[in-house]
N, C-alpha and C positions, 0 to 999 in steps of 0.2 A: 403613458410614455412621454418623452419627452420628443417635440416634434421641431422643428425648422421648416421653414416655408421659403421659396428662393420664386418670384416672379416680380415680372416688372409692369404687372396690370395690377394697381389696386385693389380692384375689387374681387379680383380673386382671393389676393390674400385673404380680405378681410372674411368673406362667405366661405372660404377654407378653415380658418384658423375659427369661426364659430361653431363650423359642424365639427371640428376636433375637439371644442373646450368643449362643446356640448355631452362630450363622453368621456370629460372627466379628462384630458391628455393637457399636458403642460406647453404650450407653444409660442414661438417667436415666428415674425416673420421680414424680410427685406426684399428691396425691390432690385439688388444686381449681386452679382457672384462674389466680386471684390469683400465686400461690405460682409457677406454672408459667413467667408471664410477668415477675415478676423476674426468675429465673432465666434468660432469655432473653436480658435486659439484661448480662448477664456472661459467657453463651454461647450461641454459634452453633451452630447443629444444620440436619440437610437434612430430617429424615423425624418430622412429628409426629402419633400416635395420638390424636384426640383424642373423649372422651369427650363426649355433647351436654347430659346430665343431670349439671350437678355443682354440690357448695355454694358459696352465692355468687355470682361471675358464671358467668355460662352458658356451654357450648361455643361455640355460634354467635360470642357475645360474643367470645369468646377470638378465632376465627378472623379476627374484623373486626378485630382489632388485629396480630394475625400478619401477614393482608396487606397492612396498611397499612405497619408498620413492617418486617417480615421478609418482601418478595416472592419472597425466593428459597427460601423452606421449604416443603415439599410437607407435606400434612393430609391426615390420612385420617379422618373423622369416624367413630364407632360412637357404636352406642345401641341400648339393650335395648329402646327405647319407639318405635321406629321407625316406617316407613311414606314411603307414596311424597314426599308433605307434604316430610318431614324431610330426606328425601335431594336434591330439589331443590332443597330451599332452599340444603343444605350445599353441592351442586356451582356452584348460580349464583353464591355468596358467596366462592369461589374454591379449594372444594378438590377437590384431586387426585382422589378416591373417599367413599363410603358403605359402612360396612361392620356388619350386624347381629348383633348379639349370641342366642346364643353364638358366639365367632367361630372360623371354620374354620381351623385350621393351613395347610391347601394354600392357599384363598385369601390369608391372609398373605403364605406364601411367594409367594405368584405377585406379589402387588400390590407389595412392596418389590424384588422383582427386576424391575419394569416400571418402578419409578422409578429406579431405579440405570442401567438403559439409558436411560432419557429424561435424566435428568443429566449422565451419559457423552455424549451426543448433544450435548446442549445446552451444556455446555465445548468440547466438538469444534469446534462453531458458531463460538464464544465466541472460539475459540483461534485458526480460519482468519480471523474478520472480522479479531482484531486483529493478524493477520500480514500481512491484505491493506492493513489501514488502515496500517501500520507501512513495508511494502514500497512502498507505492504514496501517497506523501505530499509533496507539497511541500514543500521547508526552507527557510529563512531569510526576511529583513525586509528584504534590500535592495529599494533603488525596482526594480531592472529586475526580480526574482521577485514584486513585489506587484503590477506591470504585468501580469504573465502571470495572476496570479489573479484581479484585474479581468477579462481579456478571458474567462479560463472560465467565469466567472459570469453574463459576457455573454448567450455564446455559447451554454454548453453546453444552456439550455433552450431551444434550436431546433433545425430541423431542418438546419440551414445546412451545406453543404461545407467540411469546415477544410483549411489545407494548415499544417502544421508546419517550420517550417525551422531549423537549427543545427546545430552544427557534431555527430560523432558524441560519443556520453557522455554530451550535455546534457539527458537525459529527456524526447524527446519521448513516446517510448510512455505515461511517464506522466502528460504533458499527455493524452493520448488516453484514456487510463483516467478522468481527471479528468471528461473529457468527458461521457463515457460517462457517468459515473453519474450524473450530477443533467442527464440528458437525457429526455425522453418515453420513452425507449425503456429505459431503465435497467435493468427487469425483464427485455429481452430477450437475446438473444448477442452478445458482446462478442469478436469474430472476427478473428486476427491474421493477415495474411501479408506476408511479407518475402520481397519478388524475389532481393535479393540474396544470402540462401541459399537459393534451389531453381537446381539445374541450366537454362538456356533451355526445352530440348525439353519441361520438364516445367511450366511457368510456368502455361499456358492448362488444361489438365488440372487439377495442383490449384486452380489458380483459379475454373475454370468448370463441374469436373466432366466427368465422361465417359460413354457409353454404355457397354454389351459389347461388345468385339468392335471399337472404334472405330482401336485398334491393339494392336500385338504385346503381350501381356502383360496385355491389359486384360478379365479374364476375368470382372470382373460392374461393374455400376453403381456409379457413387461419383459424389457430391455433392462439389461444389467449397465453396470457403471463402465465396464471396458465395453461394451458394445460402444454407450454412447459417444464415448472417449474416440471412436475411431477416427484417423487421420488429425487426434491429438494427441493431448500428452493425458496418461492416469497418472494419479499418485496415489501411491499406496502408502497410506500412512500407519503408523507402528504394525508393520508387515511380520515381525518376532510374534505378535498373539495371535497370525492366522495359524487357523489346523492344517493338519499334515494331506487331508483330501484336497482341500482349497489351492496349496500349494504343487499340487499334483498338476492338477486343472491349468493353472497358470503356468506352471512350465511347460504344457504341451504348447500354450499358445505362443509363446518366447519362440519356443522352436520352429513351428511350423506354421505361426499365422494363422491358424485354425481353430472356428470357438463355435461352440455349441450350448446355446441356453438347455438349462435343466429341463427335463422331460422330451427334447426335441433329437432330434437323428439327422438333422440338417446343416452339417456343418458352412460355415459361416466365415471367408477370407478379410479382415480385420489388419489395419495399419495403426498401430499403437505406438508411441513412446514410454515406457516405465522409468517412471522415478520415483524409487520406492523409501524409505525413513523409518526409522527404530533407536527405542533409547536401549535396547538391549545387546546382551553381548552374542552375537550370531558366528561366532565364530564357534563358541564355548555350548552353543546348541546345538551346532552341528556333531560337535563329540559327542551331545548327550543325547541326541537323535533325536531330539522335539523341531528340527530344520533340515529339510532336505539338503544337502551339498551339492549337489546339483543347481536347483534354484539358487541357492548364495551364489556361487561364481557366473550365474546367468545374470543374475543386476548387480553384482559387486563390481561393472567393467570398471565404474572411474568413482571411488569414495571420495566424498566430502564430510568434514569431521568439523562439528560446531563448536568450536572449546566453550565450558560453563561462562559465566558472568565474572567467577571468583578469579579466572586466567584473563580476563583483561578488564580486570579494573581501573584502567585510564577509561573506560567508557562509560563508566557506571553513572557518573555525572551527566555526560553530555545525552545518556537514555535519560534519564530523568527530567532533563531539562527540556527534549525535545518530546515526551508524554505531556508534561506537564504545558506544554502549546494545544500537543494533540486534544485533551480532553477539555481545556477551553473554547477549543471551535466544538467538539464534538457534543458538549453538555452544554454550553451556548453561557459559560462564566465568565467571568474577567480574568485575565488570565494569571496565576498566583507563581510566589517564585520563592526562594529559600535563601533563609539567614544564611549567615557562617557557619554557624552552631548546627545547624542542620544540614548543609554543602558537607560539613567535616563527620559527619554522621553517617549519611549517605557513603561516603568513600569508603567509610571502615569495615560496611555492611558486607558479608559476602554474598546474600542474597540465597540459597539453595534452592530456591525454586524458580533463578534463573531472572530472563528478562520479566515472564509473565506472572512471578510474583510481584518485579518492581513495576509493570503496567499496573495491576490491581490495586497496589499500594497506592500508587498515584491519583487513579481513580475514587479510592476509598477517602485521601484525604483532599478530595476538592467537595467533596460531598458532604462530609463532617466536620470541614477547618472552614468556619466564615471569613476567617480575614485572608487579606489579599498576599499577607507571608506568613510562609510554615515556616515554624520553629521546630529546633530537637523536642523539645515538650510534646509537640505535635505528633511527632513521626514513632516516638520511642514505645509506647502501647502497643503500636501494631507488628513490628518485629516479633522475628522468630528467637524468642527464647532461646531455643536449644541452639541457635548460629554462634557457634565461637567467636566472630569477629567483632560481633556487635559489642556493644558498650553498657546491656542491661546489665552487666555482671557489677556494677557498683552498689546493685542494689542485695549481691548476694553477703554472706557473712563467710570470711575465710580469713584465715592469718595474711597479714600485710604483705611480709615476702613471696609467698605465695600470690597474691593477687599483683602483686606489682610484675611480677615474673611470666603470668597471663600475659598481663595488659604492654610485655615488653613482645612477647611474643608475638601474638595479634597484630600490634600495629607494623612489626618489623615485615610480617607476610604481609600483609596489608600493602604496603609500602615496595616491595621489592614486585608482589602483581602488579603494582601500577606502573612500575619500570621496565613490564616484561622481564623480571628476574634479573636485572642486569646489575650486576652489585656495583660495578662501578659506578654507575652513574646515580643508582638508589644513594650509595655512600655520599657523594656529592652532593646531590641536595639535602638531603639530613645535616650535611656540618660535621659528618663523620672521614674519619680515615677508614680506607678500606679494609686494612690489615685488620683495624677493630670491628669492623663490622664482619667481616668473614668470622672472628671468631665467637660475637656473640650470635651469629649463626648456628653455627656448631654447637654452642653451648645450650643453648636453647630449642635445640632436635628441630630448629626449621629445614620443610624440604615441599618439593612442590606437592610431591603426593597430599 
C-alpha cells in the first residue's frame, strides 16, 4: 500500500515509515498537515498515519479535508495526548481507527492488514457491481430500445406481473434484471428458472421443491426456485416449454399465495413477484391448448415486447462497439475497433440471432483477430450465410440484374431499419427524392415483415 505519515516528532516518522517499508508498503512522510496536503495534491496514497497535535493546522483539521477531498484514504489518527474525547471525535469525523502513543508494533501490524482486507473487499465490490452494471445494461438510442426503458421505469417500481416477449437473443432476461432492481423488492432474490433446460420429470421439483422420500433419489429436503424467490422476484424464463402440470401448480400460487413442495401436504404462504419471458407465440398456444388461458392472462398484466436487432438497426453499431470495450476488460486485451469497411458491414448485417449472436461474434473475433483493427476480411467467415442482408452473396454466381436487384433491395431495408422506417428522412440522407424512393420500394416488395 501506499502509505503517508503526518507527525511532527521525528523519530516517529522515521521508526514508523521502517516498520512499514519493512513489509513491503510504499511510504512518505512530513512533519505538519500543511505540507502533507499539498502533497496529496500530486499524490494519491490508501493508508494515512495521522498525528492529532501538530504545527499549524491540526490533525483533526487535516482529516476534514482528507474526507472531503480524498474519500477513498483510510486515517488512522495517533496522539500522545489522547483520551476517549479525542478518539471519538477522530472516528465520528471519518477515520478508520485511533491509535495512542507510544505506538504498538503488533497493533500497527494488525490495523494496516485490516485495511488491506477491507480494500481488497471493497474493489472486489467495486469490480462485481461494475461487471454487473457492464453485463446487465441496456444499449442504444433507437425509439424502439427507449420505448422499452420507458415502460421499465414504469413498471419496474410495482408490484405488477410482466410477461416479456421476443424473439430468442433479444435480452429479455436483462429486461427482467432491469426490473428487478429499481423494484420494492430489489434488496431481495432475484431467482432464475428456465423450463426449457430442466428435463419434464424434473420441472415441478426444482420449481416447487420436494420433501424426503417424495421419490426415488430424493434423499433430503430441497426448496424449490419460487420458495427461495420469496419476498422477491422469480423469472420465469421461456415459461411457453413448461408442461400443462407445472402451469397448473403455478397458477394456484398466482391465486392464492399458497405452495406446497412435491411429496409434502404442508401448504406454505409465499410473496413472489412473477416476471415471466417466452420467444413463443402464447397466444396461438392457448388455441391449441399446449397453455393454459388462465395462466396467460395471470402474468400477461403488463407486456413488454423486445423488437429483434433487425427493427433497430441504428444500434447495431453502437452494440458492437460497446461489446467490443466489454470483452477487452473482460478477456484482459487491448481493446480492438473497426475499419469502415467493416463499420459498413456490421450495419448491413441483420444479425438473426439477435444481440447474442453479435456478443459471440465479438467475442470470437478478439480471440482469432491478433491485430488491434478488424477488418470486413475479418468478420465476413463468421456470418450467417443464409442472412439476406449480409454481403457474402458476391460470392454467389447469379445473373447481374438479378444480384443487383438483391443488393438494391437489402441495402434499401437495411437503410430504412436504421431510420426507424421513416422514408422521409431515409430518402434524405441517401440523396434521394422521396417520390422515388417510395417507388422503388414498391417495386422491390420491401415491407417490414
Amino acid at each position: 500500500m501506499r502509505i503517508l505519515i503526518v507527525d511532527d516528532v521525528k523519530n516517529i516518522r522515521v521508526s514508523l515509515s521502517q516498520i512499514l517499508k519493512d513489509e513491503s508498503h510504499e511510504v512518505w512522510d512530513y512533519e505538519d498537515g500543511e505540507t502533507a496536503l499539498e502533497f496529496l495534491k500530486k499524490q494519491s496514497v490508501d493508508l494515512i498515519f495521522l498525528d492529532v497535535k501538530l504545527p499549524g493546522i491540526s490533525g483533526l483539521d487535516v482529516l476534514d479535508e482528507v474526507r472531503e477531498d480524498y474519500p477513498e484514504t483510510d486515517v488512522i489518527v495517533i496522539s500522545g495526548h489522547g483520551g476517549i474525547q479525542t478518539a471519538v471525535t477522530a472516528v465520528k469525523n471519518g477515520a478508520f481507527d485511533f491509535m495512542e502513543k507510544p505506538l504498538s508494533l503488533p497493533k500497527i501490524s494488525i490495523a494496516v492488514r485490516n485495511i488491506e482486507a477491507k480494500r481488497k473487499m471493497e474493489n472486489q465490490v467495486r469490480s462485481v457491481t461494475e461487471e454487473w452494471s457492464l453485463k446487465n445494461h441496456l444499449v442504444g438510442d433507437s425509439p424502439q430500445i427507449n420505448h422499452v426503458r420507458e415502460m421499465i421505469n414504469r413498471i419496474g417500481p410495482t408490484d405488477s406481473r410482466v410477461l416479456i416477449t421476443g424473439e430468442s437473443g433479444t435480452g429479455k432476461e436483462l429486461v427482467a434484471h432491469a426490473l428487478h432492481k429499481i423494484s420494492p423488492r430489489y434488496d431481495e432474490a432475484f431467482i432464475k428458472f428456465n423450463s426449457a433446460a430442466i428435463p419434464k420429470e424434473l420441472v415441478e421439483s426444482e420449481l416447487f421443491g420436494h420433501e424426503k422420500g417424495a421419490f426415488t433419489g430424493a434423499d433430503r429436503q430441497k426448496k424449490g426456485k419460487m420458495e427461495l424467490a420469496d419476498q422477491g422476484t422469480l423469472f420465469l424464463d421461456e415459461i411457453g416449454d413448461m408442461n400443462l402440470d407445472a402451469q397448473a401448480k403455478i397458477l394456484r400460487v398466482l391465486e392464492d399465495g399458497i405452495l406446497e413442495r412435491v411429496g409434502g401436504n404442508t401448504p406454505m404462504k409465499i410473496n413472489v413477484r412473477i416476471i415471466a419471458a417466452t420467444n413463443r407465440d402464447l397466444q396461438k398456444m392457448v388455441t391449441e391448448g399446449s397453455f393454459r388461458e388462465d395462466l396467460y392472462y395471470r402474468i400477461n398484466v403488463i407486456p413488454v415486447h423486445l423488437p429483434p436487432l433487425r427493427e433497430r438497426a441504428g444500434d447495431i453499431l453502437t452494440l458492437f462497439q460497446y461489446f467490443l470495450r466489454y470483452f477487452a476488460k473482460e478477456l484482459k486485451f487491448s481493446e480492438k475497433s473497426l475499419t469502415l469497411d467493416a463499420r459498413q458491414l456490421v450495419e448491413a448485417y441483420d444479425f438473426p440471432g439477435n444481440i447474442r449472436e453479435l456478443k459471440n461474434l465479438v467475442e470470437r473475433l478478439y480471440i482469432l483477430v491478433p491485430k488491434d483493427k478488424i477488418t470486413k476480411i475479418d468478420i465476413l467467415p463468421h456470418l450467417n450465410n443464409s442472412s439476406k442482408n449480409n454481403d457474402t452473396f458476391i460470392f454467389e454466381t447469379k445473373e447481374f440484374n438479378e444480384a443487383r436487384r438483391d443488393f438494391e433491395r437489402n441495402y434499401l431495408k437495411a437503410q430504412l431499419q436504421k431510420f426507424n422506417w421513416n422514408i422521409s428522412e431515409t430518402a434524405r440522407n441517401l440523396g434521394l427524392h422521396q417520390p422515388n424512393l417510395s417507388r422503388k420500394i414498391n417495386e422491390l416488395g420491401i415491407d417490414k415483415e
